[in-house]
Structure formats: C-alpha cells, structure tokens
C-alpha positions as a Markdown table, in Angstrom:
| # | Residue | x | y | z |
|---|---|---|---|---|
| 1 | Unk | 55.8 | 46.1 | 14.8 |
| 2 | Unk | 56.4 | 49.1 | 17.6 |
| 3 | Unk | 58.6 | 51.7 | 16.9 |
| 4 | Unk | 60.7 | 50.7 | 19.9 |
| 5 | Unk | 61.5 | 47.0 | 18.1 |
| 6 | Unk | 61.7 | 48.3 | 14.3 |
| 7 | Unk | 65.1 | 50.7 | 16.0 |
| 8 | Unk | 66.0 | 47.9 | 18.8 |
| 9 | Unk | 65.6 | 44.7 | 16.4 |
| 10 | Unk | 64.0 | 43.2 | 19.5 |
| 11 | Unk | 66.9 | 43.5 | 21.2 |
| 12 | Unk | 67.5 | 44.9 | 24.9 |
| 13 | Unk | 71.7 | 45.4 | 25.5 |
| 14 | Unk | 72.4 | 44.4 | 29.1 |
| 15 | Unk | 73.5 | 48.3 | 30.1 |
| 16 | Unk | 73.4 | 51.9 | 28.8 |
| 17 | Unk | 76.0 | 51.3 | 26.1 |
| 18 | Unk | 75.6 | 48.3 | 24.8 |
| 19 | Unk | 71.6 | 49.3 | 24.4 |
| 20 | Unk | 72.5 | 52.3 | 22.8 |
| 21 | Unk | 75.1 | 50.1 | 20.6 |
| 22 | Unk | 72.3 | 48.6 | 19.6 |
| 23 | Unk | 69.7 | 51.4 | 18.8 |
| 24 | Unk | 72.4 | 53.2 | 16.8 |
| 25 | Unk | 73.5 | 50.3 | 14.6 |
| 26 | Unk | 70.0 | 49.6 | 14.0 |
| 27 | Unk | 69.2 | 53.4 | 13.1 |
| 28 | Unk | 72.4 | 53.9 | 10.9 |
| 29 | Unk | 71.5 | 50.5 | 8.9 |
| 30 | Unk | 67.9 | 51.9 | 8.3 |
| 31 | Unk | 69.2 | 55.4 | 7.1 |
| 32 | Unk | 72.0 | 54.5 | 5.5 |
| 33 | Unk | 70.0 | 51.9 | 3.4 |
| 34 | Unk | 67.5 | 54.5 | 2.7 |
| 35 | Unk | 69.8 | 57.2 | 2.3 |
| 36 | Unk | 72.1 | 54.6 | -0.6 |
| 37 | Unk | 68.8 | 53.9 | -2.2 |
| 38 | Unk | 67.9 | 57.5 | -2.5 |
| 39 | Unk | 70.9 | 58.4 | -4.2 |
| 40 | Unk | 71.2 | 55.3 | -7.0 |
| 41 | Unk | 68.2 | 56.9 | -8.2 |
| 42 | Unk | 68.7 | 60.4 | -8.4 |
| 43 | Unk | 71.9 | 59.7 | -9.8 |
| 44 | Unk | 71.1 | 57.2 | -12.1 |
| 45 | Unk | 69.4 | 59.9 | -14.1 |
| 46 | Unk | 72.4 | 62.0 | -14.5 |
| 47 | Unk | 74.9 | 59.9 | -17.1 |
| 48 | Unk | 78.1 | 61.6 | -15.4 |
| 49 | Unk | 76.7 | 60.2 | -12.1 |
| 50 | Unk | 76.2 | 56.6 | -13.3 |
| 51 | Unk | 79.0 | 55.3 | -11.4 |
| 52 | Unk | 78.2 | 57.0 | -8.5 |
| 53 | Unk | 74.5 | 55.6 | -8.7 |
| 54 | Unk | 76.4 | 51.6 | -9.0 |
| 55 | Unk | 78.2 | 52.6 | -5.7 |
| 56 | Unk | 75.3 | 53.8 | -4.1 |
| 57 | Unk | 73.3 | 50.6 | -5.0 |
| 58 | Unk | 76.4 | 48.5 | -3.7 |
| 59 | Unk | 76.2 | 49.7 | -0.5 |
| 60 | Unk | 72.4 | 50.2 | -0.6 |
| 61 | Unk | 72.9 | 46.6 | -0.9 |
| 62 | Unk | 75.2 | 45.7 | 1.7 |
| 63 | Unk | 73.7 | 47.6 | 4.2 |
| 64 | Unk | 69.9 | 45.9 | 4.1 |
| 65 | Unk | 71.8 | 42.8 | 3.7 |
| 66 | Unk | 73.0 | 43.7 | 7.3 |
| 67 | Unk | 69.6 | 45.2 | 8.2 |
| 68 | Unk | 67.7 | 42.0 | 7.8 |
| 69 | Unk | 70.3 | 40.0 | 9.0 |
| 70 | Unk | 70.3 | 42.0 | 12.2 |
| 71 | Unk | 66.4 | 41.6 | 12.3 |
| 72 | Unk | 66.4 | 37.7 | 11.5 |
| 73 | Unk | 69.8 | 36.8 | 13.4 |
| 74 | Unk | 70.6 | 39.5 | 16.1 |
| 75 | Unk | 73.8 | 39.9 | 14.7 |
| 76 | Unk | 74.4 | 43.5 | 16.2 |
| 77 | Unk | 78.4 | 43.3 | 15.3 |
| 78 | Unk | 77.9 | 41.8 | 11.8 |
| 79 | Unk | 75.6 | 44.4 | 11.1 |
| 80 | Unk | 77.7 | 47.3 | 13.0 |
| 81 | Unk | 80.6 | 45.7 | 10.6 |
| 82 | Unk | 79.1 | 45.4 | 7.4 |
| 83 | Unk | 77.8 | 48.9 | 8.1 |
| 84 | Unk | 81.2 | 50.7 | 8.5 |
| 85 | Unk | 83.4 | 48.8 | 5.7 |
| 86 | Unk | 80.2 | 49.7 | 3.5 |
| 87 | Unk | 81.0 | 53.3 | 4.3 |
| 88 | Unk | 84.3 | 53.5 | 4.2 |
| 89 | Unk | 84.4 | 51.9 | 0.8 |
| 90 | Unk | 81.5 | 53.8 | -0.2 |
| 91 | Unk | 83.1 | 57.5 | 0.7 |
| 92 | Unk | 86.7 | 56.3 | -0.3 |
| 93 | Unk | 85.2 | 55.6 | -4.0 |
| 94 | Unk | 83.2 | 58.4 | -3.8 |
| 95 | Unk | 85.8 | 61.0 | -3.0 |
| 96 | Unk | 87.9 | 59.3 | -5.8 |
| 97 | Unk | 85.4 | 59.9 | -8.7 |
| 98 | Unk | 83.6 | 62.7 | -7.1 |
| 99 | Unk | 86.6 | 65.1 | -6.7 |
| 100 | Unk | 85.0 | 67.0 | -5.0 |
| 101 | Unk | 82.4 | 68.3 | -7.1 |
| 102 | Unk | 79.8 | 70.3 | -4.9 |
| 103 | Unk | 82.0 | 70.2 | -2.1 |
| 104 | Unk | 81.1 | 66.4 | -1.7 |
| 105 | Unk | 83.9 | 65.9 | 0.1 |
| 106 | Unk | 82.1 | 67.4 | 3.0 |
| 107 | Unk | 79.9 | 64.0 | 3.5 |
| 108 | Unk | 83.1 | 62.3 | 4.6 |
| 109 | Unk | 83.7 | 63.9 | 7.7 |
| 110 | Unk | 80.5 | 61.8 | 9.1 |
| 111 | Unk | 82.5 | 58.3 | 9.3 |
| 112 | Unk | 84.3 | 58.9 | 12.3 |
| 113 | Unk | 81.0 | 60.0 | 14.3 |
| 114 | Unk | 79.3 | 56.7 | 13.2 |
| 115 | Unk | 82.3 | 54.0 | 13.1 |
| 116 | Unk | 83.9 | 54.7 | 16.7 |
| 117 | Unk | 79.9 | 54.8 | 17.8 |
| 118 | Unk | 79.1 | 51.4 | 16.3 |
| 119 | Unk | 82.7 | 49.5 | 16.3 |
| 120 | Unk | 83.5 | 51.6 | 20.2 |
| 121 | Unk | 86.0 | 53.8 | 20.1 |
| 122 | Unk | 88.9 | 51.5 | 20.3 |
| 123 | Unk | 88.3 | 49.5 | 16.5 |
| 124 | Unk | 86.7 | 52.5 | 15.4 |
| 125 | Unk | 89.3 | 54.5 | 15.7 |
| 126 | Unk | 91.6 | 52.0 | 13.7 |
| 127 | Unk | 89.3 | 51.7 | 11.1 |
| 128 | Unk | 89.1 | 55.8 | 10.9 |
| 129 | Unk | 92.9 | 56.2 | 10.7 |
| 130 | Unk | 93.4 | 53.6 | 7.8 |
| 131 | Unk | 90.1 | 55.5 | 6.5 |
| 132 | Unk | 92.0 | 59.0 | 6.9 |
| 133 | Unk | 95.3 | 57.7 | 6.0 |
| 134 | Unk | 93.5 | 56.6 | 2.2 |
| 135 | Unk | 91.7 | 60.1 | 2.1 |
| 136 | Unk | 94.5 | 62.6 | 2.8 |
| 137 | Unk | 96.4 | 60.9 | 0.6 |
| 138 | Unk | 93.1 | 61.2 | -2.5 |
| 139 | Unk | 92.3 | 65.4 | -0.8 |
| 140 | Unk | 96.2 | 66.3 | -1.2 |
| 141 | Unk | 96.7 | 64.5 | -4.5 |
| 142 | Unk | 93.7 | 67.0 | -5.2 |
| 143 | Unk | 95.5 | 70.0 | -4.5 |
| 144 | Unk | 95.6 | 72.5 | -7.4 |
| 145 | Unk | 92.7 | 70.2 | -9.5 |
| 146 | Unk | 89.9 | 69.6 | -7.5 |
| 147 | Unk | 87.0 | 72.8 | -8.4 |
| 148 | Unk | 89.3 | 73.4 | -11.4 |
| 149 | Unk | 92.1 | 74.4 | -9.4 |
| 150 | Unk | 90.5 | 76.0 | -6.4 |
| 151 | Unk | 91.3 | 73.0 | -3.6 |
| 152 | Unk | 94.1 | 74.6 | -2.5 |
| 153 | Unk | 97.1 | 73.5 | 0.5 |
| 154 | Unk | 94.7 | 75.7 | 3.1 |
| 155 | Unk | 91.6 | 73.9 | 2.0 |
| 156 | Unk | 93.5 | 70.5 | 2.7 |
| 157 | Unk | 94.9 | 71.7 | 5.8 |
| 158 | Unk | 91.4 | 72.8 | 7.2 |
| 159 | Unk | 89.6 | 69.9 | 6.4 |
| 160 | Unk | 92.1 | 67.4 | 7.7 |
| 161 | Unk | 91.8 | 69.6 | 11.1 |
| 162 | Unk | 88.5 | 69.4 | 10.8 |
| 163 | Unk | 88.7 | 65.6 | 10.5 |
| 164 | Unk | 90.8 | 65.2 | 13.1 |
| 165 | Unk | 88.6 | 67.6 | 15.4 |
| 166 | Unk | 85.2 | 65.7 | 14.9 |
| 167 | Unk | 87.5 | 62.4 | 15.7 |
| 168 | Unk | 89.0 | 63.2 | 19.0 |
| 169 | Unk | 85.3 | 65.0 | 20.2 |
| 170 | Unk | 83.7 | 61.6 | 19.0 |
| 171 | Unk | 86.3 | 59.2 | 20.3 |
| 172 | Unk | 86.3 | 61.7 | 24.1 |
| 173 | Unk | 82.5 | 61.3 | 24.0 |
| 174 | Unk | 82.8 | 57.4 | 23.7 |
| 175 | Unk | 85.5 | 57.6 | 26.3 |
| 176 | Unk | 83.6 | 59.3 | 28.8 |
| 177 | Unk | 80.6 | 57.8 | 28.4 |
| 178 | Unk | 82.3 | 54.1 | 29.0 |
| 179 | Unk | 84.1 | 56.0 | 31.9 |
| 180 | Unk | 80.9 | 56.9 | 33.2 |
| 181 | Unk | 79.0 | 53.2 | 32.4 |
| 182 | Unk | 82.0 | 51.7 | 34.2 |
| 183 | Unk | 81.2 | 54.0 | 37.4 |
| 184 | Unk | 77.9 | 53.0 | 37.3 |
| 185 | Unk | 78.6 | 49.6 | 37.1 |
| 186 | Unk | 80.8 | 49.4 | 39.9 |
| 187 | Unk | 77.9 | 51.5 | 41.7 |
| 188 | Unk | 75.3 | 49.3 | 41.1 |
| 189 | Unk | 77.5 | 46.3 | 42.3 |
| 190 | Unk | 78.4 | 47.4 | 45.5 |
| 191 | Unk | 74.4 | 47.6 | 45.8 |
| 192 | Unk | 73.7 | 44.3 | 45.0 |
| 193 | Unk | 76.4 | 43.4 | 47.3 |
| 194 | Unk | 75.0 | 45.8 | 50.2 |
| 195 | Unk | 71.4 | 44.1 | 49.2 |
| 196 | Unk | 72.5 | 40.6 | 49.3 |
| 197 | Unk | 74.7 | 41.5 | 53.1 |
| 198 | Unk | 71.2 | 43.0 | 54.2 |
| 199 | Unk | 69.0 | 40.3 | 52.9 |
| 200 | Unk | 71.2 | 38.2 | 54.9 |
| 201 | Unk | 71.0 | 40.0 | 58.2 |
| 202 | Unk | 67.4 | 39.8 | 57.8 |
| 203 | Unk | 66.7 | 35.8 | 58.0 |
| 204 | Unk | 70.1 | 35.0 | 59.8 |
| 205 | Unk | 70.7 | 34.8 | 63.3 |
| 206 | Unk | 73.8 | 37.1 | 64.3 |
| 207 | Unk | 74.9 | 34.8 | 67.3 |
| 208 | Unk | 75.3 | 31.2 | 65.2 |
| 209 | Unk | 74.3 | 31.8 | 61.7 |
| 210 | Unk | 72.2 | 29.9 | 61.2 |
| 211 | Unk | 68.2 | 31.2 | 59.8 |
| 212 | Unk | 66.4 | 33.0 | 62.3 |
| 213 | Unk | 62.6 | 32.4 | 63.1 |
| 214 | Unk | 61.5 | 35.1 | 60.6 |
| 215 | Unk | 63.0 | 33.3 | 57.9 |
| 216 | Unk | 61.7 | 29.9 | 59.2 |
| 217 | Unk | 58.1 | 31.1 | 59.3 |
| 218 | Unk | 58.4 | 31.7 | 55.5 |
| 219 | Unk | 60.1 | 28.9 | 54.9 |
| 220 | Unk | 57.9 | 26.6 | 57.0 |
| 221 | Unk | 55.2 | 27.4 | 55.1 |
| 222 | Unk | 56.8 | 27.1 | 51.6 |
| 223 | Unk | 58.0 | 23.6 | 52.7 |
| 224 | Unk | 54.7 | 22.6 | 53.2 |
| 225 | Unk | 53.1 | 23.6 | 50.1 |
| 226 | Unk | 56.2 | 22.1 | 48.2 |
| 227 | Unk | 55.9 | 18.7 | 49.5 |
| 228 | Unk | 51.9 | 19.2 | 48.8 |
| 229 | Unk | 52.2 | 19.9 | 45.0 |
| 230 | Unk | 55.9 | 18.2 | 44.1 |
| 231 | Unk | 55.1 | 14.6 | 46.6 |
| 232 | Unk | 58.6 | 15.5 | 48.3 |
| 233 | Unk | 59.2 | 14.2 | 51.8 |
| 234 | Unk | 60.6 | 16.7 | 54.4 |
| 235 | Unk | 61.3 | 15.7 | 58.2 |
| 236 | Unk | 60.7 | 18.8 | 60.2 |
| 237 | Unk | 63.0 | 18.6 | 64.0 |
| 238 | Unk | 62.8 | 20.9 | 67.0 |
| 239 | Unk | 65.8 | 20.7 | 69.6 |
| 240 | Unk | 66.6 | 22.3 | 72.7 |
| 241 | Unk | 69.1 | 22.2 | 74.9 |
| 242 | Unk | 68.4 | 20.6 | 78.3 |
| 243 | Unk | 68.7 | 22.2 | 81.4 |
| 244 | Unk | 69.9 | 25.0 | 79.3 |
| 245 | Unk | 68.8 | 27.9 | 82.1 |
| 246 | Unk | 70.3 | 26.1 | 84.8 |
| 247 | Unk | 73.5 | 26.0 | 82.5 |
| 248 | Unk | 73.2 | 29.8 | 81.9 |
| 249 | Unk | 73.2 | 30.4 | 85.8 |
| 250 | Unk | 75.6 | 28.2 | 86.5 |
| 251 | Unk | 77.9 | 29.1 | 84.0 |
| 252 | Unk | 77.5 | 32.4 | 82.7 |
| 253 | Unk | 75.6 | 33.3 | 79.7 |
| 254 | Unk | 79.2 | 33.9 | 77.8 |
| 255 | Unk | 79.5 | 30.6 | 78.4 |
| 256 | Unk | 76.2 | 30.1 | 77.0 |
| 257 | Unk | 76.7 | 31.7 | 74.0 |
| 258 | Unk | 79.9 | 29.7 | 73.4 |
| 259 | Unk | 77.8 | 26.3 | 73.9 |
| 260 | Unk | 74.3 | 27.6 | 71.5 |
| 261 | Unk | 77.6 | 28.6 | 68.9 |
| 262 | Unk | 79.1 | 24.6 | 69.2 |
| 263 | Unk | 75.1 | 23.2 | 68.9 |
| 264 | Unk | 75.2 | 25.2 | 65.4 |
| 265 | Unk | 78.1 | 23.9 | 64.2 |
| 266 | Unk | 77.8 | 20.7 | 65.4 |
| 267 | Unk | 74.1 | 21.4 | 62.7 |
| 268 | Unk | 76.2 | 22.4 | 60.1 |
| 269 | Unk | 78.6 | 19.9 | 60.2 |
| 270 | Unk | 76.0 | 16.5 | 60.2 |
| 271 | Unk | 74.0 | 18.6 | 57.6 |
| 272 | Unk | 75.5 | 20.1 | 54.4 |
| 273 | Unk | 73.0 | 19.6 | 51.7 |
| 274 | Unk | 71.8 | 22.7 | 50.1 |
| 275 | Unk | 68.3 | 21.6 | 50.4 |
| 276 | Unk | 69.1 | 21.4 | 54.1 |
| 277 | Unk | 67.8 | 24.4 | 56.0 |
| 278 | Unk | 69.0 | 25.0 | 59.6 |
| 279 | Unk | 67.1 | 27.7 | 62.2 |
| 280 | Unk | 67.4 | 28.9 | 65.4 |
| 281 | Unk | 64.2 | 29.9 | 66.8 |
| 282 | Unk | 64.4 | 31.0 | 70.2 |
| 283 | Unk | 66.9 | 31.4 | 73.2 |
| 284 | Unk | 68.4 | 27.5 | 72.8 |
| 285 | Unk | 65.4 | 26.0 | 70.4 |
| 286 | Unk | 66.8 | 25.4 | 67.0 |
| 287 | Unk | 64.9 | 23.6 | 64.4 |
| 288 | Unk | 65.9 | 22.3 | 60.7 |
| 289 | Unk | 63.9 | 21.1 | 57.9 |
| 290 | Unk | 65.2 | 18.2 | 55.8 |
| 291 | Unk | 64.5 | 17.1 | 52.2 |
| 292 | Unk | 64.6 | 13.1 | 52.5 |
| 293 | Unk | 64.9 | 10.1 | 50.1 |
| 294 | Unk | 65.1 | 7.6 | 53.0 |
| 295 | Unk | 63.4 | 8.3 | 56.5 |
| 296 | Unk | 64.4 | 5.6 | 57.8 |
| 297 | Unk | 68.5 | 7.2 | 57.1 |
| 298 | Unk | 67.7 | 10.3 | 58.5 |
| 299 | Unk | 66.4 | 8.8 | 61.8 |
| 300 | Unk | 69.7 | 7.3 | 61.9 |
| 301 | Unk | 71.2 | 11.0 | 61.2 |
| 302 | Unk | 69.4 | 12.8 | 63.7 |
| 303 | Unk | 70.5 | 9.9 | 66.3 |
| 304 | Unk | 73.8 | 10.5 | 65.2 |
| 305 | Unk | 73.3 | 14.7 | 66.1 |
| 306 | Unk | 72.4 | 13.9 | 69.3 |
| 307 | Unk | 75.5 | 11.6 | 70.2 |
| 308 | Unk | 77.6 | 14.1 | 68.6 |
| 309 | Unk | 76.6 | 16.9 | 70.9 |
| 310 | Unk | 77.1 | 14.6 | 73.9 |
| 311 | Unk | 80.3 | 13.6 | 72.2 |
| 312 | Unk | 81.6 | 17.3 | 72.6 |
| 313 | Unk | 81.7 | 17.0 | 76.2 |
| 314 | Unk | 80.7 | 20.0 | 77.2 |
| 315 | Unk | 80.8 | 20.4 | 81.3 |
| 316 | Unk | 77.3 | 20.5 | 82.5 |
| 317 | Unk | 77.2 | 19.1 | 86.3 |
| 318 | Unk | 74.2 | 20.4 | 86.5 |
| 319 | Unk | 72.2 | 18.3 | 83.9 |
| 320 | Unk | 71.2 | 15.0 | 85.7 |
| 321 | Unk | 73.4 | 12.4 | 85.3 |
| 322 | Unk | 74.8 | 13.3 | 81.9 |
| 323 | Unk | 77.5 | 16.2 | 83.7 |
| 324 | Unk | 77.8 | 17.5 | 80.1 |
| 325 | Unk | 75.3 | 19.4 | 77.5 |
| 326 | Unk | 72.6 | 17.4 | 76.0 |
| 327 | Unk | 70.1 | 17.8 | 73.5 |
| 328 | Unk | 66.4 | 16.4 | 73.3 |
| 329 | Unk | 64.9 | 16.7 | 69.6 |
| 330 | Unk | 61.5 | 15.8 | 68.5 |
| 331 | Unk | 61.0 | 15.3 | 64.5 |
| 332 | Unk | 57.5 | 14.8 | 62.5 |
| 333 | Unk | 57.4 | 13.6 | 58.9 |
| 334 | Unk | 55.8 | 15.7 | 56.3 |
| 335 | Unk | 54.9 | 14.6 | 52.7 |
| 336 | Unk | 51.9 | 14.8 | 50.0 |
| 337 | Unk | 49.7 | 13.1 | 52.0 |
| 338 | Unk | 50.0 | 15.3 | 55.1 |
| 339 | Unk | 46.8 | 17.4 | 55.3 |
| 340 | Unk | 47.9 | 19.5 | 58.6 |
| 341 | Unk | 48.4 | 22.7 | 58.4 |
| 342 | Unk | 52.1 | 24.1 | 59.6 |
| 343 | Unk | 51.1 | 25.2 | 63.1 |
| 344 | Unk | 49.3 | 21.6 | 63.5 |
| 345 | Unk | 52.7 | 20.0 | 62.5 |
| 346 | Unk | 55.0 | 22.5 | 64.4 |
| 347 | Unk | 52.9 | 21.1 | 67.5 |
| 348 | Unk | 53.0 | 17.7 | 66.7 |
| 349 | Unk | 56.7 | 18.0 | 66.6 |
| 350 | Unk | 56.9 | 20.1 | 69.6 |
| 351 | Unk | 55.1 | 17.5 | 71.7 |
| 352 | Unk | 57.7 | 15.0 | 70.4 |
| 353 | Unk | 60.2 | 17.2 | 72.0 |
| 354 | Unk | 58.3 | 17.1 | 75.1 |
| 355 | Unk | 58.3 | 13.8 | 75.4 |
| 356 | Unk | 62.1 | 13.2 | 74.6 |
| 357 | Unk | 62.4 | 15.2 | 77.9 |
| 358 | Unk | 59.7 | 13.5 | 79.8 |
| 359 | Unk | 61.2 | 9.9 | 78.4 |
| 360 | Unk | 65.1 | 11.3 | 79.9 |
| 361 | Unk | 66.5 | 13.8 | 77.5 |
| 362 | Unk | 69.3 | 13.2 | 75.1 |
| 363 | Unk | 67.2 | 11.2 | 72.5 |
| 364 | Unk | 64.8 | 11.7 | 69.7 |
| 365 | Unk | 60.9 | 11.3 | 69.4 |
| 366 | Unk | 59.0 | 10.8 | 66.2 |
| 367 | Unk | 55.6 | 12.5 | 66.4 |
C-alpha cells in the first residue's frame, strides 16, 4: 500500500476540502489510535494511572474501530464522528481524574483544532461549545485544588481565553478556506460554461445552428466506423436549395439568409431524435445523418422534408415552374456491410443529388 492510500483510504474528495476532509480524518484516526495505545501502556504501569490507561484503551479502541471501518467501508463521516465523541469523552474523563496533574489540562486545548477540521466548522463548533461548556465547568470547580491549590481564578481565566482563541482562529481558518473553495468553484464553473459556449461555436454554424462542415467531417467519419463495428444503419442525405443563386440575385442575400434560416428549421422540426445530426455544409448545401430502424420510414420522412419546404411557400418566380423555394436531396444507405470509404459514400450521395436536379428538382434520389 502507497503512502498516498494508507492517509487517503483510497479515497479522492471531489474538491480541495472535502480531499483534505478526507486526508485529515484519515491522519487523526492513525495518530490518535497510535497515540491511545501508547498511553494504556505507559500508564498501565503506574497503579495511580490505571484508570487513565482503561480510558486510553477505550478510545484506542474506538478510534481503530473507525480506522478500519474507514478503510473497509469509506465511511469518512462515521470515522470523522467516532473520532471526535472519542475525544471529547476521552479529554472530558481525563480532565476529571487527571486534575490537572502535570498540567494535563494543556492536551485539551487540541479538540477544537481537530473537531471543527473533521465535523466543518459549523457541527464542530457545536460539539466544541457543549465540550467547553463541560470543561469550564470541571477547570473552575478546580479553582483553589487543582496543583494543591495553585489553579487559581487567573489560571482559569487564561486558559478559557486561550480556548476560546485557538477556537475562533480554527473556526476563521475553516471559514475562509470554504470562502475561498466556494470562489473557486464558482470560477471553475463559469469555465466549463465558457468551454462548453466555445466548443459550441466551433462545430455550429452561426447563421442556422445547425453543425457546421468541421463538425460533419468528424462526425462523418465516426458514423461510419460505428455502423461498421455496432451493425447500425445510418441514411446519409445532401440537399440544396434549387436555383438558390438566382434566388440570391433576385432577392437579396438578406432574403437569402432568412430562407437558408426557414430550410433549418424546417430540419429541426421533421427531425428531433438525439441521434439525429443535422449540418450545413456550404452556402445552401445542408446534409444530416440519420440512425434508422426502418429505411423504408425514413424514405417516407425525407419525402415528407421536401413537401414541407415546398409547403412554406416561399416566393421564388424564378425557380421554374415551382414560383416558390424547393429543395432537391440525394440520400445513400450506410450499414455493416458497406465497405466504402466516407468520401466514396459522400459522392455516391452527391450524385443522387445530381440527379434529383437532372430528374426536375423538388424530390429525392437514393444512390
């Protein structure tokens, strides 16, 4: 075992805190189990200690209970938990018995810097009040008999400053560092939005949306492999306006752009499956690719794309005998057994385009 797992447990906390939750329950478990056991044996030899040396061994006890549970289970709170009552506990009996012999009081003033670290600051500082409001109450009951007599009212008053001083640095070191995990947070965030909102940029087309050629030449490709290695069946379309230029001269390339934006919609709109991709790949050539269960249904869909755009009634007078905007699409069917290569099939369904022009326009070819 590494050194990085025996003080993670394995485990890797999601951010800063939460990681370094982790590494510092771990560590005080594996100190404080050592430490406990350390001390039921020195003071097991000392018969005024013996006491003592059962409350060390408890919580010796209780904190590899939690040790090994954290190992086996993950169980970062249980262990963070079983941890901190073991101390309290542990210090509240000790300062009780101890009464300050050896200025053993001293060790207490550690709880607050590991409960408010391992509960946060907001439990741990609960559990540190009910722990002070027990001990203040043991240290001024102590006045005038602790170190036969020599625990005076300044001694109590200094260490219950004291106390409360290592608590509020503690609990203002937890608070800024959450302060400053929350800023970073919020930081990284806006990043993955800003990513994301350039990612999209990148394979969209700004005019209608829809993927842009970049993006189809990787997905093209992809597409093709799939259908090789899963046996999925894809039809790959090509469409393109007709008489588009004469359109744009006629018309106005505003007017233009407002037609290209209607053809994308009118893509959108007949094709909403997620596994539906949708691409404009030049001045009025758009393209889609289309996961199928039924070719024989999407034949039927496409048909229906091409009514629907001469269904909008877009003025054209200058597109034959139609007088309104037309599409011509040519499609190809790609599945496992297709051995082509993607420029072989983005001809094959570029020459079905050609000859839904040649044939009159307004229709669809197979390839």
């Amino acid at each position: 075992m590494t050194l990085e797992k025996i003080f993670t447990a394995g485990l890797k906390g999601k951010n800063f805190i939460e990681h370094r939750r982790i590494i510092l329950t771990t560590t005080f478990l594996i100190i404080a189990t050592f430490v406990f056991t350390l001390f039921a044996f020195v003071n097991l030899f000392q018969v005024e200690n013996r006491f003592v040396a059962l409350l060390d061994a408890i919580a010796a006890l209780s904190t590899l209970f939690a040790l090994i549970n954290l190992y086996r289970n993950h169980a970062v709170d249980i262990g963070a938990i079983i941890g901190s009552i073991s101390l309290l506990l542990f210090f509240i009996a000790f300062v009780y018995i101890n009464g300050n012999t050896s200025f053993g009081i001293i060790w207490t003033i550690f709880f607050p810097i590991f409960v408010i670290t391992l509960l946060g600051r907001k439990l741990g500082l609960e559990l540190t009040a009910f722990y002070y409001a027990i001990l203040f109450y043991l240290a001024y009951n102590g006045i005038d008999v602790w170190q036969d007599g020599m625990w005076d009212l300044t001694s109590f008053l200094r260490y219950c400053v004291a106390s409360l001083v290592i608590t509020y640095i503690i609990y203002m070191h937890e608070l800024s560092l959450e302060k400053a995990q929350e800023e970073l947070d919020a930081i990284r965030q806006k990043e993955i939005v800003y990513t994301n909102k350039l990612e999209y940029l990148s394979i969209t087309d700004s005019l209608t949306s829809l993927y842009n050629r970049r993006h189809f030449d990787k997905l093209f490709a992809l597409t093709l492999s799939h259908a090789k290695r899963k046996e999925d069946t894809f039809i790959f379309f090509i469409l393109d306006l007709d008489n588009f230029k004469r359109y744009n001269d006629n018309y106005g390339h505003k007017a233009g752009d407002d037609a290209l934006i209607q053809i994308a919609y009118a893509m959108k709109s007949a094709f909403k499956r997620e596994s539906d991709a949708l691409f404009r790949i030049g001045g009025e050539e758009f393209a889609g690719i289309l996961k199928v269960e039924d070719i024989e249904l999407a034949k039927e869909h496409l048909q229906e794309l091409v009514k629907k755009i001469e269904e909008l009634h877009i003025d054209h007078q200058y597109n034959g005998d139609y007088k309104v905007l037309t599409i011509s699409l040519g499609a190809v069917v790609i599945n496992q057994n297709d051995s082509l290569h993607e420029d072989m099939l983005y001809q094959k369904a570029d020459s079905a385009l050609y000859s839904a022009k040649h044939q009159g326009r307004n229709r669809v070819v197979f390839a």
